[in-house]
C-alpha positions as CSV (number, residue, x, y, z in Angstrom):
1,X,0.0,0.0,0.0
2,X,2.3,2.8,1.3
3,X,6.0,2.7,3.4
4,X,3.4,3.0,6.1
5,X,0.7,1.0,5.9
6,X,0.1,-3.1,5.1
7,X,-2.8,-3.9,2.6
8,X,-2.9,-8.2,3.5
9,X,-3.8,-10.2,0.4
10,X,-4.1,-13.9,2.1
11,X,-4.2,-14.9,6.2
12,X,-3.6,-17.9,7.6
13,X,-4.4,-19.0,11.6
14,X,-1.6,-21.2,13.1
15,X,-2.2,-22.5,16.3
16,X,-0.6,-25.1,18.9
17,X,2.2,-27.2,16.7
18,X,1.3,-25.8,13.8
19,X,3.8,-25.7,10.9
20,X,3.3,-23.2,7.8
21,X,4.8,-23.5,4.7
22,X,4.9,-20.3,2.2
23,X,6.2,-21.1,-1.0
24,X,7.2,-18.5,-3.3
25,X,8.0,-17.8,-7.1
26,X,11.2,-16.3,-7.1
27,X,12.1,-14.2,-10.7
28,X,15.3,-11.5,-11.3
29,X,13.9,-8.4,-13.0
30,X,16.3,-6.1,-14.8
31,X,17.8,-3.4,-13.0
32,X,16.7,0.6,-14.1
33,X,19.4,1.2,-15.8
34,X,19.2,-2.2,-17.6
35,X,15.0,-1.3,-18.5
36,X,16.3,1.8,-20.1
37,X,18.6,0.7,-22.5
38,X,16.7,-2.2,-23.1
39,X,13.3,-0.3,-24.4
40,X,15.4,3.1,-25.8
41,X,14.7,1.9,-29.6
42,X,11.1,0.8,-28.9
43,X,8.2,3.4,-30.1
44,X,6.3,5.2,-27.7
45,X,3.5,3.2,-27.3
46,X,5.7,0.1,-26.7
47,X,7.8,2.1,-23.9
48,X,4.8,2.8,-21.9
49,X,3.5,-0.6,-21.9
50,X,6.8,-2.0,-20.8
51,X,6.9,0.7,-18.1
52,X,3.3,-0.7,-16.8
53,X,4.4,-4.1,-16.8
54,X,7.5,-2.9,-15.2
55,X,5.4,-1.5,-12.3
56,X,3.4,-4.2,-11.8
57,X,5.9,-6.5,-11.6
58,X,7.6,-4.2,-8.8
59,X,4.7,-3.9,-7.1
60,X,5.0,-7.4,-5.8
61,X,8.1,-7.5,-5.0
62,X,7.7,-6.8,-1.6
63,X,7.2,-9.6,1.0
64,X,5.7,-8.8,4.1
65,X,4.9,-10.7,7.4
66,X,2.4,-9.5,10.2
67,X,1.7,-11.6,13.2
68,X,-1.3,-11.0,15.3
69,X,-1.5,-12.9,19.0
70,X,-5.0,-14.6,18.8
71,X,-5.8,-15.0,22.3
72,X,-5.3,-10.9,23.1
73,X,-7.9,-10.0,20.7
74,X,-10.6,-12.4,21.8
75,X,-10.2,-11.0,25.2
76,X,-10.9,-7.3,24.0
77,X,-13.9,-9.0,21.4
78,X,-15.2,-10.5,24.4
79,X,-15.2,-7.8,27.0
80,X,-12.7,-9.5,29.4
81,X,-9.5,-8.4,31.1
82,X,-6.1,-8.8,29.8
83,X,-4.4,-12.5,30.5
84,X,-7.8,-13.7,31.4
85,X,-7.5,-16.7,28.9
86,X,-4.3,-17.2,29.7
87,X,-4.6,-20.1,31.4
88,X,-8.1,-21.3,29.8
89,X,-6.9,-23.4,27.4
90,X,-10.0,-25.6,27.0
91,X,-11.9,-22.2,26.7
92,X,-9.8,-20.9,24.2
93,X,-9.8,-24.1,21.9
94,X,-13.9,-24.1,22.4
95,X,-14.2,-20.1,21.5
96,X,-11.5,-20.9,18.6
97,X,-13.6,-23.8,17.2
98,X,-17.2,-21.8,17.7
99,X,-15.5,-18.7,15.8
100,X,-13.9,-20.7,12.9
101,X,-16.0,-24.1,12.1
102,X,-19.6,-22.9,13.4
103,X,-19.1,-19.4,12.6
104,X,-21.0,-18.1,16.0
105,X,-21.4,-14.5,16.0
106,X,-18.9,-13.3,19.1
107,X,-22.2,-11.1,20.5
108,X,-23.8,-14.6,21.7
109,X,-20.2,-15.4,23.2
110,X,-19.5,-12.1,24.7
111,X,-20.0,-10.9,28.1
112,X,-22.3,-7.4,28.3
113,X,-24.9,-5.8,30.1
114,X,-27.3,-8.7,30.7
115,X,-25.0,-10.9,32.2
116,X,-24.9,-8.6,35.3
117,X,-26.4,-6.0,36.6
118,X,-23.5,-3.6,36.5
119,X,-21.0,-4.9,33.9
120,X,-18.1,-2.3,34.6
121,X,-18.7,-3.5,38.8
122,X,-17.8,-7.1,37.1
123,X,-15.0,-9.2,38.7
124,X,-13.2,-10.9,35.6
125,X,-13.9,-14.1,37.4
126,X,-17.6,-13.2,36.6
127,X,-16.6,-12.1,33.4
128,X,-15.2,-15.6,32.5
129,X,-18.3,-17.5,34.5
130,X,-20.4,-15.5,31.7
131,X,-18.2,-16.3,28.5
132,X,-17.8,-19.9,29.9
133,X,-21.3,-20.5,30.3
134,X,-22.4,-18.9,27.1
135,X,-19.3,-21.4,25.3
136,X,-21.4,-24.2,27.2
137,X,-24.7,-23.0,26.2
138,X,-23.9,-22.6,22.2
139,X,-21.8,-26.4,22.3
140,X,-24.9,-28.1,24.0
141,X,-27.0,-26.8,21.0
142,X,-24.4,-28.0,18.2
143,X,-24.1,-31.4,19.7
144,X,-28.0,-31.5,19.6
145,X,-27.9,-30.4,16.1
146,X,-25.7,-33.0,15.2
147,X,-26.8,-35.6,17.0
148,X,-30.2,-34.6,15.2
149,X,-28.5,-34.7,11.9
150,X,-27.2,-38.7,12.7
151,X,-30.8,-39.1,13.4
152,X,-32.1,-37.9,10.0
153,X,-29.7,-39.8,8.2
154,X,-30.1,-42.8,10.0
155,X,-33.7,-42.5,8.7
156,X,-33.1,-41.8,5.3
157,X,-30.5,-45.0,4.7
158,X,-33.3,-47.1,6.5
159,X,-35.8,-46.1,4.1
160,X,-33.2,-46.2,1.1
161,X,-31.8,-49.5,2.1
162,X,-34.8,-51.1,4.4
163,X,-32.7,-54.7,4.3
164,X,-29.5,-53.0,5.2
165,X,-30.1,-54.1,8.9
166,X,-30.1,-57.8,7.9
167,X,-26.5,-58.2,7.8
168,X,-25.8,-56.6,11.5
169,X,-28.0,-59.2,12.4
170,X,-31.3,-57.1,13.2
171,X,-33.8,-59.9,11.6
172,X,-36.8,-58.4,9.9
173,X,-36.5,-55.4,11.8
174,X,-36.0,-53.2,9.3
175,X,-38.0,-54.9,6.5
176,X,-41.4,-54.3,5.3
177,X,-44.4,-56.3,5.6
178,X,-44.5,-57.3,2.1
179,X,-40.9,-58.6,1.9
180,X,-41.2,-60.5,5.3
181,X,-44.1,-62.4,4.4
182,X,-42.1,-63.7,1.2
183,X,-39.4,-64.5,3.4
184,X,-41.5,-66.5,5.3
185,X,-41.1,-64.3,8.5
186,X,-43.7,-64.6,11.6
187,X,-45.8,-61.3,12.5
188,X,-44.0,-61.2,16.0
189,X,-41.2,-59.7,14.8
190,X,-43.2,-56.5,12.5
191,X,-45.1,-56.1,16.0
192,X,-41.8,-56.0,17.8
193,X,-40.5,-53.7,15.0
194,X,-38.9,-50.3,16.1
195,X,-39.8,-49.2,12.5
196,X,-43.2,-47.8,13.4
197,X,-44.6,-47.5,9.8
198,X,-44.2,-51.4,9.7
199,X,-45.9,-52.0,12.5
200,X,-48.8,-50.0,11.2
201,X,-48.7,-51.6,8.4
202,X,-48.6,-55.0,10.0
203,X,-51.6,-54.2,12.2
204,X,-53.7,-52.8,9.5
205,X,-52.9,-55.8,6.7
206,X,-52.9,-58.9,9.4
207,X,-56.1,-60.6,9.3
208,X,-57.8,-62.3,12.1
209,X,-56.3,-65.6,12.3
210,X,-52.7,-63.8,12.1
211,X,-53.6,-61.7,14.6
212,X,-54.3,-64.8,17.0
213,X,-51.0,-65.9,16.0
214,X,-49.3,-63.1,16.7
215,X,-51.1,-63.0,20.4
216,X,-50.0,-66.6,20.9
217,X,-46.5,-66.8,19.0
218,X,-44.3,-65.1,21.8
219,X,-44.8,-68.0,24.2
220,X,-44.5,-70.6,21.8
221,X,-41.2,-68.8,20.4
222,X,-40.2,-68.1,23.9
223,X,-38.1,-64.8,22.6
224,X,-38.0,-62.3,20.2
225,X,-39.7,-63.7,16.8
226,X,-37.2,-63.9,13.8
227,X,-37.3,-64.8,10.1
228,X,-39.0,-68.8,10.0
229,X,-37.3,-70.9,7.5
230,X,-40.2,-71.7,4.8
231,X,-42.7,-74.7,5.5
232,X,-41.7,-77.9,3.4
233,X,-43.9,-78.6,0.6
234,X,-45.6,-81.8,0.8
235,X,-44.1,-84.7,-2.1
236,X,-47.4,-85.7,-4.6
237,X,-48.6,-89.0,-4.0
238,X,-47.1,-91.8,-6.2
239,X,-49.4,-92.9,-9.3
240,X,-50.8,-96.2,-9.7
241,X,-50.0,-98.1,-12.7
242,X,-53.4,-97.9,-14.2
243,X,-53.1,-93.8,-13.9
244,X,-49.5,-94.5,-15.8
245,X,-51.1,-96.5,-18.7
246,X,-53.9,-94.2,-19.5
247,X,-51.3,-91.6,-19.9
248,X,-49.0,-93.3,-22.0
């Protein structure tokens, strides 16, 4: 910008072991008296745009490093004392993780007016109560939002993938009514179902006699009901010879 002032073009936050790695494209430009004599037989309009380029080129030749401390700004963002998270360093890693992977607005972790009465009469262990109980507050509603999230997607791959369950061993849990019947799969276990649009659905489509089974099947079972391997089908009876003659 100026011999005075730093315009920054990228930032980076480095924290605990952190290592940073800057590389950087290294060129040699010719020296003033070297761009003279070099563009002396060009025309006019050639000389000023090799003077532009010549300017933008030296405009970034200047490398500059500024390092801001972290931890003494979020004090002054957060209305505490100096060296009051000095020795917080769970605090610090829970405002740093609100601030840069949730985003959180600092005015919901900042201590003000409405956490006491008189916030300049304040101790700064009242201070940092405030902030630690705000920090405590806003993680106790992104843990519920994720585990909410888990909870969604759990849904969707059981409605996606309804046999899924099958290979953790979960039975017909999470099959329908219409695939459990074809697997030849007692109504105990759709009732004992934690799917509750199965057992809906097995309640409305059993009929009577099913229903009396289902009643009766737990003691007969004597445990959770399961998948039933298919009833045998009976063999036909054997012909008589005077059945095989009439059809030859």
């Amino acid at each position: 910008a100026s011999a005075t002032s730093l315009e920054p073009t990228f930032a980076a936050i480095v924290q605990n072991k952190d290592e940073l790695t800057i590389p950087l494209e290294l060129s040699t430009i010719p020296t003033p008296k070297e761009f003279k004599d070099a563009i002396e037989s060009l025309s006019p309009e050639q000389q000023a745009f090799a003077k532009a380029f010549r300017s933008m080129q030296l405009a970034s030749t200047l490398f500059g490093v500024l390092v801001i401390q972290i931890k003494p700004q979020l004090e002054r963002v957060l209305n505490l004392p100096e060296d009051s998270l000095t020795k917080e360093i769970k605090l610090t890693q829970d405002l740093m993780q609100l601030f840069i992977q949730y985003q959180i607005p600092s005015d919901l972790l900042s201590f003000d007016s409405t956490d006491q009465a008189t916030d300049t009469g304040a101790s700064n262990s009242e201070r940092l109560e405030a902030v630690r109980n705000h920090v405590k507050g806003i993680n106790e509603i992104v843990e519920a939002a994720k585990k909410g999230e888990i909870e969604e997607r759990r849904l969707q791959e059981s409605y996606v993938h309804p046999t899924k369950g099958l290979d953790m061993g979960l039975g017909c849990d999470l099959l329908g009514l219409d695939e459990c019947e074809a697997r030849g799969c007692d109504l105990l276990s759709l009732e004992e179902c934690g799917a509750p649009q199965v057992r809906s659905r097995a309640a409305r489509g059993a009929s009577p006699p099913m229903r009396a089974m289902m009643s009766t099947s737990k003691g007969n079972s004597g445990g959770k009901g399961g998948c039933a391997p298919p009833a045998a089908v009976p063999a036909p009876p054997p012909q008589s010879s005077q059945q095989q003659q009439q059809q030859q």
